[in-house]
C-alpha positions in Angstrom: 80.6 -55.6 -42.4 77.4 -54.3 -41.4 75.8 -51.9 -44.1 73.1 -49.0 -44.0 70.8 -51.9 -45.4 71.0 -54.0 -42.3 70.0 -50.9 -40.5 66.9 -50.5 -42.5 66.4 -54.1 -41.9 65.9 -54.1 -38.3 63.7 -51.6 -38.3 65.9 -48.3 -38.1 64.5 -45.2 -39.3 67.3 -43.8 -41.2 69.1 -40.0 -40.3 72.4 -38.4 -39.9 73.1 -41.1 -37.0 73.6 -43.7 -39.3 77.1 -43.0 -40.6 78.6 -42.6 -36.8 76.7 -45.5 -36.1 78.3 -47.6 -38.5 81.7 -46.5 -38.0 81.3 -47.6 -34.9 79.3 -50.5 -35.1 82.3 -51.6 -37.9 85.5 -50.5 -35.9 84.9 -52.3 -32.8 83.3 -55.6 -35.1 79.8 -55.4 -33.1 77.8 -57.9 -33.4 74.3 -60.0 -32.1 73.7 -58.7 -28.3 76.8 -56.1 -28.5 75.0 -54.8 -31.8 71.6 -54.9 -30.3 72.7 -52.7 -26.8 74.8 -50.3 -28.7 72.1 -49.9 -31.2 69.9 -49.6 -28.7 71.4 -46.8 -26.8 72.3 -44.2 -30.1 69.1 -44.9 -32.3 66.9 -41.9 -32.5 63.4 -41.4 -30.0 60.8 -42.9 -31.6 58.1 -40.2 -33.0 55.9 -38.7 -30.7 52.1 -37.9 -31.7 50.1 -35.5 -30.9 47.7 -36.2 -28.0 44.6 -37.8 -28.9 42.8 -34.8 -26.5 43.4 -31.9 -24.8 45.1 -31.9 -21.4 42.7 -30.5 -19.5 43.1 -26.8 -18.1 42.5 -24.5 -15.6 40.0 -21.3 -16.4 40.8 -18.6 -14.2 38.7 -15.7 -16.1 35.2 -14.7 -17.6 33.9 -12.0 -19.3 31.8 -8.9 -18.4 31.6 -8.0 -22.3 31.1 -9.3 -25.6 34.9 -8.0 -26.3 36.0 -9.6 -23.4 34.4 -12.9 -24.1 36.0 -12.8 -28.0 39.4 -12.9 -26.6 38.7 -15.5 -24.1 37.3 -17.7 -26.7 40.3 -17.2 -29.2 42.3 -17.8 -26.2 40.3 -21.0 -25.5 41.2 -22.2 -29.1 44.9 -21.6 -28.6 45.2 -23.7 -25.2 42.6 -26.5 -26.8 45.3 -26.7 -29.6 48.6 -26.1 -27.2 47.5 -28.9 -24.6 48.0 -31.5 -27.3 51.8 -31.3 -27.7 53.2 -34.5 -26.6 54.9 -33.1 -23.4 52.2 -31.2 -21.8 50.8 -32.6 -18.6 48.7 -29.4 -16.9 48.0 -26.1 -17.7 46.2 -22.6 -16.6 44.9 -19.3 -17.8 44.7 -16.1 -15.7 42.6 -13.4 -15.7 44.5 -11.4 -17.7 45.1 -13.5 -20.8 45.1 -12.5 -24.3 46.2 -13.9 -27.5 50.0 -13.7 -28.0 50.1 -14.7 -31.5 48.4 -17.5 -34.2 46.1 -20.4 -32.4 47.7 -22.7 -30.3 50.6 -20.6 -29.1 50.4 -20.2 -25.4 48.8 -16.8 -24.3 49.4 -14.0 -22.3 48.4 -14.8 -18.5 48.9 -18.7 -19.6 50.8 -21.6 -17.8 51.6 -24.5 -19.0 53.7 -27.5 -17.3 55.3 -30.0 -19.5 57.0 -33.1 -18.4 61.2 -33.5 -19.3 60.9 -30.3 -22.1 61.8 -26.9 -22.3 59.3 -25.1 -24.7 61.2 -22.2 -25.7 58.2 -20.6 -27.6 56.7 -20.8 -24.2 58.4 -18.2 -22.4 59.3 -15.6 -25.7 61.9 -13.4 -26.7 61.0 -11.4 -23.7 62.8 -13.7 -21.4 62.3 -12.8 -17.5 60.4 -10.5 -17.5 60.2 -8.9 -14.4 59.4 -6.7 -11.6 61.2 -5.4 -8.8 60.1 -2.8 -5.6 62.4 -0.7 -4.0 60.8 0.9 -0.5 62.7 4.2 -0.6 60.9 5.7 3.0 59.7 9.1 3.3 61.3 10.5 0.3 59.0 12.9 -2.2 57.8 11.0 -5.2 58.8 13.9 -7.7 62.0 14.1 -6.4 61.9 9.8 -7.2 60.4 10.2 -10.5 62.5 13.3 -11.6 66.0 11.8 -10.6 65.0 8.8 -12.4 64.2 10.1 -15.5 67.8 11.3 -15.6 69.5 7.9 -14.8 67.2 5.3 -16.5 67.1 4.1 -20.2 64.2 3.8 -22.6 64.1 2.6 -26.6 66.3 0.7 -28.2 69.7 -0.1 -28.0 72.6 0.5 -25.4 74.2 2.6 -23.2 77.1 4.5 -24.1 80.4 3.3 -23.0 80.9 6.2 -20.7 77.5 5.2 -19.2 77.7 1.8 -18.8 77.4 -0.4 -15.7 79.9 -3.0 -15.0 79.3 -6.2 -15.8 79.7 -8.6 -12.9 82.2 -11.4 -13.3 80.1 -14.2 -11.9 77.8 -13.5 -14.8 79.9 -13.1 -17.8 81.8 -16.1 -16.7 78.4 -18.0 -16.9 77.8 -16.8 -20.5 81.3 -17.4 -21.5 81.2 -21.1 -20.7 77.4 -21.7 -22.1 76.9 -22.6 -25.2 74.1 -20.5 -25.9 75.3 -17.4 -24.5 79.1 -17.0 -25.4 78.8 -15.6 -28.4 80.6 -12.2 -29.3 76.9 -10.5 -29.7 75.6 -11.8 -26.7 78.4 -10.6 -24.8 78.0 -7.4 -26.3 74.7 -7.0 -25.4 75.0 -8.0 -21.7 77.5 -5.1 -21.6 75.5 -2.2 -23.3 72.1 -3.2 -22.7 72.8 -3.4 -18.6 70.6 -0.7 -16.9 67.8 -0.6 -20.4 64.3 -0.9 -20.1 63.6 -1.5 -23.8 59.8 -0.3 -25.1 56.1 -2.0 -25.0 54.7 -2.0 -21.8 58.1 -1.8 -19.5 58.0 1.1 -17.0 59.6 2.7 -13.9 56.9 3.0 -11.6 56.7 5.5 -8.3 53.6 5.4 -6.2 53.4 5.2 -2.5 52.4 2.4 0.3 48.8 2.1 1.3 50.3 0.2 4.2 52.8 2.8 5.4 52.5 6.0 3.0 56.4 4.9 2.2 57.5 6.3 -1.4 58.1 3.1 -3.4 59.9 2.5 -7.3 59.0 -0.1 -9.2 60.6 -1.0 -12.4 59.2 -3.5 -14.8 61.4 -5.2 -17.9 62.9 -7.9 -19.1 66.2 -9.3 -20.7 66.4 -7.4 -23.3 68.9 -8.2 -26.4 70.8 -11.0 -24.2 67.5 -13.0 -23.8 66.2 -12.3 -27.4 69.4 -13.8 -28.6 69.0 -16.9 -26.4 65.7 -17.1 -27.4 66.1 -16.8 -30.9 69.3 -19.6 -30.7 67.1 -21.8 -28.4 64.4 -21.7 -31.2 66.4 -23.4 -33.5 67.7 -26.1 -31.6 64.3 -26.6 -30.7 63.0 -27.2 -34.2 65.9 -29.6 -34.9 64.4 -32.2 -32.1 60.8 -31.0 -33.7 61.6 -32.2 -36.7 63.3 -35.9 -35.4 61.1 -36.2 -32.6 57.4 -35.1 -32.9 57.1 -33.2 -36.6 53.2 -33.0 -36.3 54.5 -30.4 -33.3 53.7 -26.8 -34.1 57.1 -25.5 -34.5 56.1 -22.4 -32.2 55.4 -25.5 -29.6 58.7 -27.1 -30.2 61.2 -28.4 -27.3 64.5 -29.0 -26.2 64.2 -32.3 -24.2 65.5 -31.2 -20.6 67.9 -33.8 -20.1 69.9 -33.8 -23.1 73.2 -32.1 -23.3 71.5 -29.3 -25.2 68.5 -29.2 -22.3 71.2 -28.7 -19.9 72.4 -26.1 -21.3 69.8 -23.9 -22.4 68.7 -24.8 -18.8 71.8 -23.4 -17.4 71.6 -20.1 -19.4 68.1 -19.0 -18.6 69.1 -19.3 -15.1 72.0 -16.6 -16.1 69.9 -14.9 -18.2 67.5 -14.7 -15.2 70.7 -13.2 -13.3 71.7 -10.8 -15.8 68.0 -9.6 -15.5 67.7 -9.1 -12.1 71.1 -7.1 -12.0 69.7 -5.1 -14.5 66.8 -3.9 -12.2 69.4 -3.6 -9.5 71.4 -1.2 -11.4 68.9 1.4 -11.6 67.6 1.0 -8.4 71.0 1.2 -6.6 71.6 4.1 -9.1 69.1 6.2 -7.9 68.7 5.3 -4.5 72.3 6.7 -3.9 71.6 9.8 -6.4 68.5 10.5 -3.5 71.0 9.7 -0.5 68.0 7.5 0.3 68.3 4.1 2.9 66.7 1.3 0.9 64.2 0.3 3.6 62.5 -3.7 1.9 63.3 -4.3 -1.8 62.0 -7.7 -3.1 61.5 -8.8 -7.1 59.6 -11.6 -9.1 60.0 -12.7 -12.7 56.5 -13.1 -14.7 57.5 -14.5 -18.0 60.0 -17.7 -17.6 60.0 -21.4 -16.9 60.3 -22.6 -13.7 61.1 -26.2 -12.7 60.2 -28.9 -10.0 61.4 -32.0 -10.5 61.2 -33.3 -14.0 58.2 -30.7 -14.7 58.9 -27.2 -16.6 56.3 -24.9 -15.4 55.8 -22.5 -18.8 54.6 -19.0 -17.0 53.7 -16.1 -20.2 53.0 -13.2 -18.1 51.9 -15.4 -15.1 53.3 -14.2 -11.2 54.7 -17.5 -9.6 53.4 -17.4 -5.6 55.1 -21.0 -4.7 58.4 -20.4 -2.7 59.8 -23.2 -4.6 59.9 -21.2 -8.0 61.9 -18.5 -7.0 64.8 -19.6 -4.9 65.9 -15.5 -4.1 62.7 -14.7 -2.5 63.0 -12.3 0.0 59.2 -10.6 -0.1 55.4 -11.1 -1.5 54.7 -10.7 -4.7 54.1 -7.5 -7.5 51.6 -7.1 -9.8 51.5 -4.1 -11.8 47.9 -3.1 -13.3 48.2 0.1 -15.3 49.9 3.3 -14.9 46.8 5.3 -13.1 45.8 2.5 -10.9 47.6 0.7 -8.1 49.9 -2.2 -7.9 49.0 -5.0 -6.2 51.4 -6.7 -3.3 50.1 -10.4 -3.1 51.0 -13.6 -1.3 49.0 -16.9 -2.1 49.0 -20.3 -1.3 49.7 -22.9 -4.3 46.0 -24.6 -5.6 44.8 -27.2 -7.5 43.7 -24.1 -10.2 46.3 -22.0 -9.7 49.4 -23.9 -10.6 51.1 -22.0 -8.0 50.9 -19.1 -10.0 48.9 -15.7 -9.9 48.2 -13.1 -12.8 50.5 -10.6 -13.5 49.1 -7.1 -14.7 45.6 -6.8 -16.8 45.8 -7.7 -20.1 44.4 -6.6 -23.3 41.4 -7.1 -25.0 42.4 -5.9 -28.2 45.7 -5.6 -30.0 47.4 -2.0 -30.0 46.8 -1.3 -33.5 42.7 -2.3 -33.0 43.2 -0.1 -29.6 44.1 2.9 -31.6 41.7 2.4 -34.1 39.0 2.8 -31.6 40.2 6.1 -30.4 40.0 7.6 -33.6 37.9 10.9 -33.6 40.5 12.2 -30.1 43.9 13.3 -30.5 46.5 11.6 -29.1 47.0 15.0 -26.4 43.1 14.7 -25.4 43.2 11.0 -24.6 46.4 11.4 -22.4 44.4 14.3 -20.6 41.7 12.5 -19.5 43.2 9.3 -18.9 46.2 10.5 -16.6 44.1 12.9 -15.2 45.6 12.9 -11.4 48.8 11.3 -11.8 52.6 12.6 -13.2 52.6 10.4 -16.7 55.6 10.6 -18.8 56.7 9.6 -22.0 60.8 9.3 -22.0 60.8 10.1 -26.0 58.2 12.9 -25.3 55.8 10.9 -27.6 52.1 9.9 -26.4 51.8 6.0 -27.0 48.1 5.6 -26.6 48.8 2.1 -27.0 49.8 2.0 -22.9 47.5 4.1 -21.7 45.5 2.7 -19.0 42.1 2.2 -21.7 44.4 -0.3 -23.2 44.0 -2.9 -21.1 40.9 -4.4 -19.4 39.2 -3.2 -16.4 41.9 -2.9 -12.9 39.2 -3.5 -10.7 37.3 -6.1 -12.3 40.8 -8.2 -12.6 41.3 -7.3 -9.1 37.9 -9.1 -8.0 38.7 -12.0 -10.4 41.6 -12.6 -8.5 39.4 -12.9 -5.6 37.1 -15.0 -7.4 38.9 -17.6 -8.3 41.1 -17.8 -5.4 44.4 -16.8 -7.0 46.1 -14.7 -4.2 45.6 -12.0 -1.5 46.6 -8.4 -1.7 48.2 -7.7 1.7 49.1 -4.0 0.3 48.6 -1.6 -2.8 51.3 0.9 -4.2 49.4 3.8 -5.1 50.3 6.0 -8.1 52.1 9.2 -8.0 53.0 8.6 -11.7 55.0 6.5 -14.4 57.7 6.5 -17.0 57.6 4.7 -20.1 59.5 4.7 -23.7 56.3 6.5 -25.5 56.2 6.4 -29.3 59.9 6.2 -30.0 59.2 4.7 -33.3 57.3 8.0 -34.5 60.7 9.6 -35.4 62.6 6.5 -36.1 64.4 6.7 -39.5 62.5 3.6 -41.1 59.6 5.5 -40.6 60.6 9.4 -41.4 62.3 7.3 -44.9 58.5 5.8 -45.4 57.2 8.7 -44.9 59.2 10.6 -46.7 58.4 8.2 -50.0 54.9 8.2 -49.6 55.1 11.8 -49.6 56.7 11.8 -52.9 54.7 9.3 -54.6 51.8 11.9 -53.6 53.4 14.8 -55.0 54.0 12.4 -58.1 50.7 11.6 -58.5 49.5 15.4 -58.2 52.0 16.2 -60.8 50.4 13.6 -63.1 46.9 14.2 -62.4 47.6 18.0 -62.9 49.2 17.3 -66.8 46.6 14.9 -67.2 43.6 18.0 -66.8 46.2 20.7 -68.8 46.4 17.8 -71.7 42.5 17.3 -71.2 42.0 21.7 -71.5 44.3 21.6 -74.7 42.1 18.9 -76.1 38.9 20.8 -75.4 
């Protein structure tokens, strides 16, 4: 009878595997070669190091300030680290990148292409997000913007049942049979969250056509709760192979190796998710094209925030606009990227290069984080720094609250990204969507329970205090 000991004798590192193993190995009396293959076939991956150095990486950026050149450099860091994870083989940063998190997690405006491994830290919570353009012809832009105030949905949560989209049977049947997806939340989700743009930096756009002075919507968002969830459950089986298979990893870096049952299937539901998401730009387009009585005249989309595959290689893109046809087998136009809300977006086509990765930027960036943003506008109200930065265009805010936060000052310089795409050879812009104006969630959070309860207590611990400062003096008089 063969015994956990002769396991540790030849060699085996010891796990969970070891009881099937020998259950196995003792039902069917394996032994010498037999034992050897079988063995052979079920033990676990041996460890995988870190790399000794860096994969090298493509620099797609520079800076024109000493705050610009901060954030390159602590992006720098973060891709020096990143590039040593056992499965990376190339990599790239845009112009628009920016920390996304601690060093070595992979930044906004980065790519990186890893060999048999889906990184699910790699693409976020924020899975597919996206951008699609709807050419509506010569239809006013108020009219655009007005109607779809009225139909689309900012903030968090759902729709309503009574305002619901259907679901589309192709898709829930996907999620019903994955793995990952089929649970009674994510089903949920998919239902209510269908037709949401969620908060941050997701917009519906309307601007019209340098090219042909056409009136053209452009929505940008993501996957919402249904992607979260896969993210969040794609996490965890990610730090289980961490752990067996390359612990010196940093578990934000951790993989699901792609051809593993489990790779197969997480595979397999970002490419629903990445279904569910483009349906749920559809619905609001389709929504209020027919509320206009308007003939959809070109409508074309791109993901900028997903993993994308060729072969055995998982290209990693964190806010990075894929221009190689072989990433986006849907594509019916060039591609969109979105700058800010006063400036134009960018229509781009591109071949793939050796520094590009196949891949363009996909908005501007940040230089600093929101919360340092807002710190630097202190001394201007909130109304006086939405003035002069919208000056021009039809800005809205769908909870009626200014978020400075996504106001065009937030993010680096249009133009100078613009010329860095130039530069460095990353695409061509064939034609520019200029702004008539922009919806986004706003400061939603400003009346959000959690905060009118913090508030609310901070409030009292002042009045508190005032109460015991103002006994404290009236004991200090009667003392006197």
């Amino acid at each position: 009878m063969v015994t956990g000991k002769d396991l540790l004798d030849l060699g085996l590192k010891p796990g969970k595997w070891f009881k099937e193993a020998l259950e196995h190995i003792n039902a069917n009396a394996l032994e010498g070669e037999a034992l050897h293959a079988y063995l052979d076939a079920v033990k676990p991956a041996p460890v995988l190091p870190l790399q000794a150095r860096p994969v090298p990486y493509h620099e797609n950026i520079r800076a024109a300030t000493a705050v610009e050149q901060g954030n390159i450099d602590y992006v720098k860091q973060s891709m020096d680290l990143l590039m040593r994870t056992p499965t990376v083989v190339a990599g790239a940063i845009m112009p628009d990148a920016c920390p996304a998190g601690p060093l070595g997690t992979i930044p906004v405006g980065g790519v990186v292409a890893a060999r048999q491994a889906i990184h699910p830290g790699m693409h976020s919570a924020d899975i597919c997000c996206s951008v699609m353009l709807t050419n509506l012809g010569k239809v006013d832009p108020k009219t655009v913007l007005d109607m779809a105030q009225g139909i689309t949905h900012f903030g968090p949560g759902g729709r309503e049942p009574e305002q619901q989209f259907a679901l589309p049977p192709g898709i829930l049947a996907e999620m019903e049979a994955n793995p990952f997806l089929n649970s009674a939340r994510s089903l949920k989700m998919a239902r209510e969250h269908l037709g949401t743009q969620g908060d941050g930096n997701h917009f519906l756009y309307v601007g019209v056509s340098r090219n042909t002075g056409d009136t053209v919507l452009v929505t940008h968002h993501g996957s919402r709760g249904v992607g979260a969830v896969l993210y969040g459950n794609g996490m965890k089986v990610a730090e289980f192979f961490r752990r067996e298979i390359s612990p010196d990893t940093d578990p934000a870096n951790a993989w699901i190796p792609s051809e593993t049952p489990e790779g197969v299937n997480y595979w397999n539901a970002l490419q629903t998710v990445r279904s569910w998401t483009k349906q749920n730009h559809l619905v609001l387009h389709d929504a209020i094209a027919e509320k206009l009585e308007a003939t959809v005249q070109q409508r074309y989309w791109n993901e900028h925030n997903f993993v994308f595959r060729d072969g055995d290689v998982y290209y990693h893109a964190k806010g990075a606009t894929p221009l190689d046809p072989k990433f986006l087998p849907d594509i019916t136009g060039p591609r969109i990227i979105p700058l800010n809300m006063a400036q134009p977006i960018l229509i781009v086509e591109g071949p793939t290069t050796a520094s590009n990765l196949g891949f363009a930027p996909h908005g501007a960036g940040r230089n600093l984080s929101r919360t340092r943003h807002k710190y630097s506008k202190i001394g201007q109200t909130n109304e006086e720094i939405f003035a002069e930065e919208t000056q021009g265009i039809d800005a809205r805010f769908f909870f009626n609250r200014i978020d400075i936060s996504e106001l065009p000052s937030a993010y680096k310089d249009a133009e100078d990204v613009k010329q860095q795409i130039t530069d460095f050879n990353l695409a061509t812009v064939i034609d520019e969507i200029r702004p008539y104006g922009c919806l986004m969630a706003g400061d939603w959070e400003q009346d959000a329970p959690w905060r009118k309860k913090k508030l609310a207590k901070a409030a009292a611990a002042l009045e508190a205090q005032a109460a015991a400062d103002s006994q404290a003096d009236e004991s200090a008089l009667v003392g006197e």
